[in-house]
C-alpha positions, -999 to +999 in steps of 0.1 A: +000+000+000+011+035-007-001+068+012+000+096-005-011+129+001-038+153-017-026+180-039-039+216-037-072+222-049-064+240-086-088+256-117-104+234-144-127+212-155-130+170-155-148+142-146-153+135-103-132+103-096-160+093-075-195+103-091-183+106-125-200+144-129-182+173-140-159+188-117-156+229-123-139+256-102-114+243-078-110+209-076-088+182-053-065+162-076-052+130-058-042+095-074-041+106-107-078+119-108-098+145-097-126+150-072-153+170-057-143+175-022-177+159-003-169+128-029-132+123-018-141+104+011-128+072+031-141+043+008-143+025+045-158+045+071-168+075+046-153+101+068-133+135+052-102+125+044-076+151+057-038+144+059-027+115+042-044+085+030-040+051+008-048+042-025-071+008-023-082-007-052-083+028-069-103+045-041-089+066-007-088+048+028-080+073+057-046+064+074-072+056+106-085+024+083-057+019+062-050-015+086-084-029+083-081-036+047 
C-alpha cells in the first residue's frame, strides 16, 4: 500500500473520480484523478479525508483504516 497525500485544490474542469459528474472551479487532484471534495471520502468508514491517506483498489482509505483492509 502506498499513502499519499492530496494535492492543492487547482482551476479546471474533469470528470469527479468518484460520481463521475463534472468537476468545475477548484478541484482536489489526488491519485491521478480529480474529485469534488464531499466525494473524496474514506471508501471504508466514509469520513473527510484530511492528511494522508492510501490508495485501495483505486479508491482513498483514511490512514485511521488503512489496517483494516
Amino acid at each position: 500500500m502506498k499513502e499519499n497525500n492530496c494535492s492543492q485544490p487547482t482551476g479546471g474542469s474533469n470528470l469527479c473520480g468518484k460520481c463521475g459528474k463534472p468537476v468545475e472551479g477548484k478541484i482536489l487532484k489526488a491519485m491521478g484523478k480529480v474529485w469534488h471534495h464531499e466525494c473524496f471520502v474514506c471508501a471504508k468508514c466514509g469520513g473527510k479525508i484530511s492528511g494522508g491517506f492510501v490508495n485501495w483498489d483505486g479508491k482513498p482509505v483514511c490512514k485511521n483504516c488503512k489496517d483494516s483492509i
